[in-house]
C-alpha positions in Angstrom: 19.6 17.0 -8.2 18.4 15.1 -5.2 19.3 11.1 -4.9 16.0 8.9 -5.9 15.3 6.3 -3.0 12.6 3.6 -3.8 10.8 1.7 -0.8 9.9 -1.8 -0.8 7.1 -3.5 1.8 7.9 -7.1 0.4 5.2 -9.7 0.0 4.5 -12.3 3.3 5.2 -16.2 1.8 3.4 -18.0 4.9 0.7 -20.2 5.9 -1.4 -17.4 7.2 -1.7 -13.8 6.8 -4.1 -11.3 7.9 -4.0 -7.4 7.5 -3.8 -6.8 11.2 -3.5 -2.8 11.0 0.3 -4.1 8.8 2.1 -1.0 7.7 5.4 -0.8 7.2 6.5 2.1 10.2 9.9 2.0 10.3 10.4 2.4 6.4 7.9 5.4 6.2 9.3 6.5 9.4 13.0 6.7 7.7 11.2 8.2 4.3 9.8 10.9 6.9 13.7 11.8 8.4 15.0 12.3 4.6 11.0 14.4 3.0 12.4 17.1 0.8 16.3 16.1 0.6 15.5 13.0 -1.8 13.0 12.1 -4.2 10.6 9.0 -2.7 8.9 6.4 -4.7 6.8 3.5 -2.0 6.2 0.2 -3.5 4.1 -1.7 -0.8 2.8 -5.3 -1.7 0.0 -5.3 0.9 -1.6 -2.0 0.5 -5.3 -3.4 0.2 -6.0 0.1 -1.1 -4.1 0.2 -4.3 -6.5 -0.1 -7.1 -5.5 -3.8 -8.3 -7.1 -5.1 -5.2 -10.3 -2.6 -5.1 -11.0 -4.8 -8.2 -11.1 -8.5 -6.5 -13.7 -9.9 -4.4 -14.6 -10.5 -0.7 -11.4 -8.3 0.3 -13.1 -5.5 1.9 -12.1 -4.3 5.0 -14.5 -4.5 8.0 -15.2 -1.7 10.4 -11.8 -0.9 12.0 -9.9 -0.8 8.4 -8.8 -4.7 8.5 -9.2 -7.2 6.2 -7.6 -10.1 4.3 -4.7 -10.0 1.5 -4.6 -10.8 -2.1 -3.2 -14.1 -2.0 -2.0 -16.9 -4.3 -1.4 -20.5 -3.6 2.1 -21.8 -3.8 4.1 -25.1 -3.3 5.6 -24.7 0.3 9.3 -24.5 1.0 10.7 -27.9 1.3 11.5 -27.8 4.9 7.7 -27.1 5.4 6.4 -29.5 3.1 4.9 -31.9 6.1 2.9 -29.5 7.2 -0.9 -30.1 6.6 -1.4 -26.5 5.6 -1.7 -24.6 2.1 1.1 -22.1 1.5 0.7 -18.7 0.1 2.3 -15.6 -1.9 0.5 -12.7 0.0 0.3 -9.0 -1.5 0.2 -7.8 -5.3 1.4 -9.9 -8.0 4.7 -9.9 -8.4 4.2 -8.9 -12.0 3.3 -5.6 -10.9 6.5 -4.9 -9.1 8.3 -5.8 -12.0 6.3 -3.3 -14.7 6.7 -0.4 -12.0 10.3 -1.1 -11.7 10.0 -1.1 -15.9 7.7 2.0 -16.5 10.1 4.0 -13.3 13.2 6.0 -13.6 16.2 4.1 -12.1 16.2 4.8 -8.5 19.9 5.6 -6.7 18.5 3.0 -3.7 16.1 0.6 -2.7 15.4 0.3 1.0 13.2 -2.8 2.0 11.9 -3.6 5.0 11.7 -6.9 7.0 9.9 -7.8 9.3 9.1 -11.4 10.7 12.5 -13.8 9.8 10.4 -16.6 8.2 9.0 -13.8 5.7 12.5 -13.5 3.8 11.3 -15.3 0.6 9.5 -12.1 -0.2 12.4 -10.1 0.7 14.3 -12.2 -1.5 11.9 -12.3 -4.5 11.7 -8.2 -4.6 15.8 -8.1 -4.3 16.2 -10.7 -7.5 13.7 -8.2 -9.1 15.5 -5.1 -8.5 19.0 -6.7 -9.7 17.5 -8.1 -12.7 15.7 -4.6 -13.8 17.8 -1.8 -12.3 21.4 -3.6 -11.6 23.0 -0.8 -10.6 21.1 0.2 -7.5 21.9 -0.3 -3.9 19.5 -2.3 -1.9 19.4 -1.6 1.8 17.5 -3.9 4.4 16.8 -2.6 7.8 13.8 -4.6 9.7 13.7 -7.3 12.5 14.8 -10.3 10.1 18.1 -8.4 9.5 18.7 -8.1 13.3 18.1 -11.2 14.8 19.3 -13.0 11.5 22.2 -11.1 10.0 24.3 -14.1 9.3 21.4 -15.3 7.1 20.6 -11.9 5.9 23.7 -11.4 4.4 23.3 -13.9 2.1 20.8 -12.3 0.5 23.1 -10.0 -1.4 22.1 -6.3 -0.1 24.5 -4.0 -0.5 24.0 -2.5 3.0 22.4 -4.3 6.1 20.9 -1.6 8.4 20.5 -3.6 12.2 18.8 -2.7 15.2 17.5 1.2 16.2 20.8 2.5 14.8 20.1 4.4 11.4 23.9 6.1 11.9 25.5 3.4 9.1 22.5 4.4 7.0 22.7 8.2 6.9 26.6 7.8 6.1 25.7 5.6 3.0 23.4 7.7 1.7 25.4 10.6 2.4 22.2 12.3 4.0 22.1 14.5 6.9 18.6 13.3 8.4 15.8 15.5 10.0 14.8 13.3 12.9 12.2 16.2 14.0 10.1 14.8 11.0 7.0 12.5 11.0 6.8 9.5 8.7 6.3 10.4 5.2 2.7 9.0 5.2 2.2 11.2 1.8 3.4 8.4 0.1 0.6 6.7 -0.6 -2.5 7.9 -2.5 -5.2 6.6 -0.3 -5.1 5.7 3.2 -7.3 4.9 5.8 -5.4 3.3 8.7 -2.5 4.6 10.1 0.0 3.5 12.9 1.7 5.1 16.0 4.9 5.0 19.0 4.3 6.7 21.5 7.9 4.8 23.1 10.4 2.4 22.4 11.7 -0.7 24.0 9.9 -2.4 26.6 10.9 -2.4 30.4 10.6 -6.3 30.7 12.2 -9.3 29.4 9.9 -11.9 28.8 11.7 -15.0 27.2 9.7 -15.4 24.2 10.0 -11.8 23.1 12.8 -10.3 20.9 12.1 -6.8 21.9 14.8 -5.9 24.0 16.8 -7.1 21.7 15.5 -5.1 18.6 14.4 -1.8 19.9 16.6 -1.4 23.1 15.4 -0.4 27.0 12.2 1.9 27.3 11.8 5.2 26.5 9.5 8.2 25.3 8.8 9.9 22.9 8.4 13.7 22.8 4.2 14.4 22.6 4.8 16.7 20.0 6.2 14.9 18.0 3.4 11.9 18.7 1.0 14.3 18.2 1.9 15.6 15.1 2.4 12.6 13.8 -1.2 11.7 14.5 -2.3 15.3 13.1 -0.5 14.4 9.7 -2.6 11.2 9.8 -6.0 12.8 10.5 -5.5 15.5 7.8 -5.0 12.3 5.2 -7.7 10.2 6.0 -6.7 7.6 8.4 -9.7 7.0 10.2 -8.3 3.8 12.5 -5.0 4.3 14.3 -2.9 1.1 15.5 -0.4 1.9 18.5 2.9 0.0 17.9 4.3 0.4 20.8 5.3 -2.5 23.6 4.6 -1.2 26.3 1.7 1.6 25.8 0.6 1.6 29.0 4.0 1.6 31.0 4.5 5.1 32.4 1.2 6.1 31.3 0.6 9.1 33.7 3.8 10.5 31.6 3.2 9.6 28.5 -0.2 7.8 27.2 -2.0 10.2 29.8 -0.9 13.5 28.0 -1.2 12.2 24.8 -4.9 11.5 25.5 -5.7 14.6 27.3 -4.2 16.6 24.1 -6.6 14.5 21.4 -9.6 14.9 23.8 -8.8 18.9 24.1 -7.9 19.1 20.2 -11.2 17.0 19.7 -9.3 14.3 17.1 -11.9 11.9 15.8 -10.3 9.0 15.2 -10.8 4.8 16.4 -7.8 3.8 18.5 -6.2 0.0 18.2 -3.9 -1.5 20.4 -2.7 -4.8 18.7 0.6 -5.3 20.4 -1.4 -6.5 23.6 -1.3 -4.2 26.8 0.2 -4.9 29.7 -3.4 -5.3 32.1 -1.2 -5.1 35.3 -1.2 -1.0 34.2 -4.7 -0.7 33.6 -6.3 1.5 35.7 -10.0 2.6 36.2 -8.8 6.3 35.4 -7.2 5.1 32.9 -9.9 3.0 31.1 -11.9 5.8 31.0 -9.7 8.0 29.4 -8.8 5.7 26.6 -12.3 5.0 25.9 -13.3 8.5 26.2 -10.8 9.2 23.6 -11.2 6.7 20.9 -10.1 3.4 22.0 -12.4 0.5 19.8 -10.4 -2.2 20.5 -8.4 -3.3 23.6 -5.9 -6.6 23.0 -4.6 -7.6 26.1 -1.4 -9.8 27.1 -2.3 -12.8 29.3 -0.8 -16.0 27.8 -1.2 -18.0 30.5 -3.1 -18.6 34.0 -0.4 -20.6 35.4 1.6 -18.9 38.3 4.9 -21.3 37.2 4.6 -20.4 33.5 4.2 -16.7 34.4 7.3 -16.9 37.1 9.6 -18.8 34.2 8.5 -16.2 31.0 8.8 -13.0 33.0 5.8 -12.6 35.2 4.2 -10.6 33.1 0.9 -10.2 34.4 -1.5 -13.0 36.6 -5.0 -13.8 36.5 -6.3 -11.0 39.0 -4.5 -8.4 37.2 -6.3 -9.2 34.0 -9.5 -9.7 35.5 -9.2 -6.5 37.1 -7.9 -4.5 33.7 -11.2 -6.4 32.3 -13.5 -4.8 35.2 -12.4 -1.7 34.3 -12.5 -1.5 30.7 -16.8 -2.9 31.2 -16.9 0.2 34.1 -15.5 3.0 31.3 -18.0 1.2 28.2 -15.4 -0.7 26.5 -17.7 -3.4 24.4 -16.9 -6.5 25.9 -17.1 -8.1 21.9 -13.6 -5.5 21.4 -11.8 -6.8 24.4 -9.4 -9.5 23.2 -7.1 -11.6 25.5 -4.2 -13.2 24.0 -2.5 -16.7 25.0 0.4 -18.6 23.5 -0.3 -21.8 21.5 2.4 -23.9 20.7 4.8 -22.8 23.6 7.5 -25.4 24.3 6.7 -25.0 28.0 3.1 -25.8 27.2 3.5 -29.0 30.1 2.9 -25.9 32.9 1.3 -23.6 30.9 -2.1 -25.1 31.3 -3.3 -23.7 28.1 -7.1 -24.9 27.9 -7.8 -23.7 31.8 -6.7 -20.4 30.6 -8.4 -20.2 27.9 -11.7 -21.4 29.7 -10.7 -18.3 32.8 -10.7 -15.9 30.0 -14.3 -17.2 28.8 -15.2 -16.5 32.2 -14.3 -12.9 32.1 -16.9 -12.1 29.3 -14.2 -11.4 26.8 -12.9 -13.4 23.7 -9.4 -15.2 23.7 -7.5 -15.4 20.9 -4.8 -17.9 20.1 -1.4 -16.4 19.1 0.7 -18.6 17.7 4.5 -19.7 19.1 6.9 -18.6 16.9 10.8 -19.3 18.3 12.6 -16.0 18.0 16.6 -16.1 17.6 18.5 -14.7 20.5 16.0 -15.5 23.4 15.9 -17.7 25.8 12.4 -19.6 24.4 14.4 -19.9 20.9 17.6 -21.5 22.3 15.3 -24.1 24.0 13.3 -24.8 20.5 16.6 -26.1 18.9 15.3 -29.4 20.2 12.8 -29.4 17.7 13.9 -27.1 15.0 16.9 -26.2 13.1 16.9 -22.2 14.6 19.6 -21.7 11.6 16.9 -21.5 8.8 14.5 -18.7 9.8 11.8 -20.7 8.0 11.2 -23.3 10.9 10.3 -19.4 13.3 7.0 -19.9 11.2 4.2 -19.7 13.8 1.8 -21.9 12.1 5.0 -24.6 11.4 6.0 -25.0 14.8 3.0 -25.7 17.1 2.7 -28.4 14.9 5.6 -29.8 14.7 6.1 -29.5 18.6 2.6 -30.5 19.7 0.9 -32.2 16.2 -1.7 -31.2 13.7 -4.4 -32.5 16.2 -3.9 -31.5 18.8 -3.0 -27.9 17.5 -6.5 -28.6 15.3 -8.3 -29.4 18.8 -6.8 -26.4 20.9 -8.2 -23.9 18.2 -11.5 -25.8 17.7 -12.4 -25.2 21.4 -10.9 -21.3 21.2 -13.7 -20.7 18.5 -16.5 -22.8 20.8 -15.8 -20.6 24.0 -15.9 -17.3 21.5 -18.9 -18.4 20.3 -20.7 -19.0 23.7 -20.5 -15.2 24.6 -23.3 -13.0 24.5 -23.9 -11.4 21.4 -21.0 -13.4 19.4 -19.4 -12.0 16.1 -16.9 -14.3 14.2 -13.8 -13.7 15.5 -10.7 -12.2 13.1 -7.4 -14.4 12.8 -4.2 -14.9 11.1 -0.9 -13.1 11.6 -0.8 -9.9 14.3 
């Protein structure tokens, strides 16, 4: 009789949330490894398509399958409690969870995914549930929060804290011999209609407000088989908009993005494309613009952060102003619409002195594209985060929240004022839509 495994994609408790192509990857990528050897139940909070939602009003999702979460209005943690923002419970009651858990068969394990470190309330709430329901199952958390907090993680209670890329511990406490050949086990859910993909892992720079390197390790490719069949799998079940996750898509390209294009040009794969983890525009190349709009790219986010040659030179040197305007040339030469070309830039940075954020923002106005402010969040274990401790107690993974700490570093107004004139210069573009937000 095979072992019953349960996953969990916990609820977000935040200020702000947005379904920003969110699926949980590395849980239905693990789900994937073990299809056929145990018996799989999923249990994701924000899956917009699960018929509780379908019933509520104004959560539809726009054109390229995002859209916002069922949400309920809590009383904010007390650490957060001077911030002049309402908190939120984001994802499916947590009544729900607990009838499913009810109306199931005891599952063997739970495995729950984390992601951001502030978000461990939810992981928290869905762990209290499972003990009080099904006591004797083992709970396993694997995610970011477990990596770059494991002190706080472990008090928590799991029974087995999974860190990093390295699923060995996992496989030995399930007692599972893995098939690593296998895509994510996107069967799990009934309906689906955005997907996600890696084409790598790791990232080949260090910038010092990313925990990347520290997560997913140096760069590397994957095999295009398997990329591709992974991208087959989610064709054949719906998934009409496609989100890369990877860090570094372009790096590399002619071996890796390149190929993978050619292949869904030549298999003649009809889906929209998504690039929310911002690309690198210092890769960006003419040939390559072309090919990624040729093959289904809708929406292009780019990494800029910052015009200023200091900040760039102290955060990694990422990419400078020419090199962006450039990438943007490009994209308007292959047909890209300028109104999907997105430029990111840090608000709330503790360097913000040199980072001169408002000229910028007004540079990337310039270019015909819209900016969008991502907000700071200090990230244990790299260098930005050790420098936050001077505002923030970097122990309690609540104070990473990126709507919390702008504020507290820079103030409500002024945080209010950088974000006012971000939606001004958005809407002074030709042909202006209102412009998504929230977490990404």
């Amino acid at each position: 009789m095979n072992p019953k495994i349960l996953l969990v994609n916990p609820p977000l408790y935040d200020f702000a949330a947005y379904d920003f192509w969110l699926k949980p990857y590395g849980l239905l990528s693990i789900a994937g490894y073990l299809r056929d050897k145990v018996d799989i139940e999923l249990f994701d909070f924000l899956d917009r398509l699960h018929p509780f939602v379908a019933k509520q009003k104004n959560l539809e999702s726009d054109r390229w399958g995002r859209g916002r979460f069922y949400c309920e209005r809590i009383p904010p943690p007390s650490c957060l409690r001077h911030i002049p923002r309402y908190f939120r419970r984001f994802g499916l009651p947590q009544d729900l969870f607990r009838d499913f858990l009810a109306a199931q068969q005891h599952c063997d394990f739970v495995l729950i995914q984390t992601m951001m470190t502030y978000w461990y309330p939810g992981v928290q709430e869905v762990i209290e549930d499972v003990r009080s329901i099904w006591p004797d199952a083992k709970i396993v958390l694997g995610g970011n929060y477990v990596t770059l907090c494991t002190e706080h993680a472990i008090k928590l209670g799991a029974d087995l804290l999974v860190q990093g890329t390295n699923l060995e511990p996992l496989w030995l406490y399930l007692q599972i011999e893995p098939d690593l050949n296998q895509p994510p086990l996107w069967q799990a859910y009934e309906k689906l209609n955005v997907g996600v993909l890696k084409l790598t892992e790791g990232c080949p720079f260090n910038c010092t407000y990313c925990s990347v390197p520290e997560v997913y390790g140096k760069f590397k490719a994957r095999p295009l088989k398997r990329s591709l069949a992974e991208l087959e799998l989610l064709f054949r079940l719906g998934a009409k908009n496609i989100a890369f996750y990877d860090d570094a898509l372009l790096f590399n390209a002619e071996k890796v993005l390149k190929p993978f294009l050619d292949e869904v040009i030549k298999q003649n794969i009809k889906v929209n494309f998504h690039s929310p983890n911002a690309l690198n525009a210092r890769f960006l190349t003419s040939e390559l613009a072309e090919l990624m709009v040729q093959a289904g790219f809708k929406t292009f986010y780019l990494g800029f952060e910052s015009s200023s040659v200091q900040w760039q030179q102290q955060t990694g040197s990422k990419v400078s102003s020419d090199e962006l305007a450039q990438a943007v040339q490009h994209l308007f030469s292959a047909g890209a619409d300028p109104q999907n070309i997105t430029a990111y830039q840090i608000l709330g940075h503790p360097q913000i002195d040199i980072q001169q954020l408002e000229k910028s923002m007004h540079f990337v106005n310039s270019l015909g594209i819209r900016g969008m402010l991502a907000d700071f969040s200090p990230i244990p274990g790299t260098p930005d985060g050790l420098y936050c401790r001077e505002w923030v107690d970097m122990d309690e993974p609540l104070y990473h929240n990126n709507t919390a700490f702008p504020i507290i570093m820079m103030g409500f107004d002024e945080s209010n004022r950088l974000k006012d004139l971000q939606r001004k210069l958005n809407r002074l573009l030709p042909g202006s839509k209102p412009n998504v937000t929230g977490s990404h």
